[in-house]
C-alpha positions, 0 to 999 in steps of 0.5 A: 496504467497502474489500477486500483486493487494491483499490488507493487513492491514500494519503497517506503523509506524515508519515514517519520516516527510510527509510519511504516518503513522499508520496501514491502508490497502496497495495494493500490486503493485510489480509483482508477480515474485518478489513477490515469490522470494524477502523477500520485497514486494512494497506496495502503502497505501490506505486513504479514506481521500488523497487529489484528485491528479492524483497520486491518482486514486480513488477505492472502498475497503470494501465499501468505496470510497478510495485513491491509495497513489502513491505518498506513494509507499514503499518496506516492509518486507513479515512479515508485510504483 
């Protein structure tokens, strides 16, 4: 079962205007009750490139200084993740 706070590696294409594209991690930020009932689950994208910003708190993912996208949170698919 996918639970809150696992990173995976989603595909985030196909976008529109401003929001984030390409496959990058995602941490998973809806809970887990949601989690094992809902085909979706909510995900925010990580960068290690996201300009400072307070919906942005910086973490440490694989080695590298990197950027929780609050500002990116969206609902994907299970396959996707």
């Amino acid at each position: 079962m996918v639970k809150r706070g696992e990173v995976y590696w989603v595909n985030l294409d196909p976008t529109v205007g401003t929001e984030i594209k390409k496959t990058r991690p995602c941490l998973i930020v809806s809970p887990d009750d949601l989690n094992a009932t809902l085909p979706r689950v909510i995900v925010a994208p990580l960068t290690s490139k996201g300009q400072k910003l307070g919906c942005r708190p910086e973490v440490e993912f694989a080695g590298k200084k990197t950027r929780i996208l609050l500002d990116q949170i969206r609902a994907i698919d299970k396959e996707c993740a």
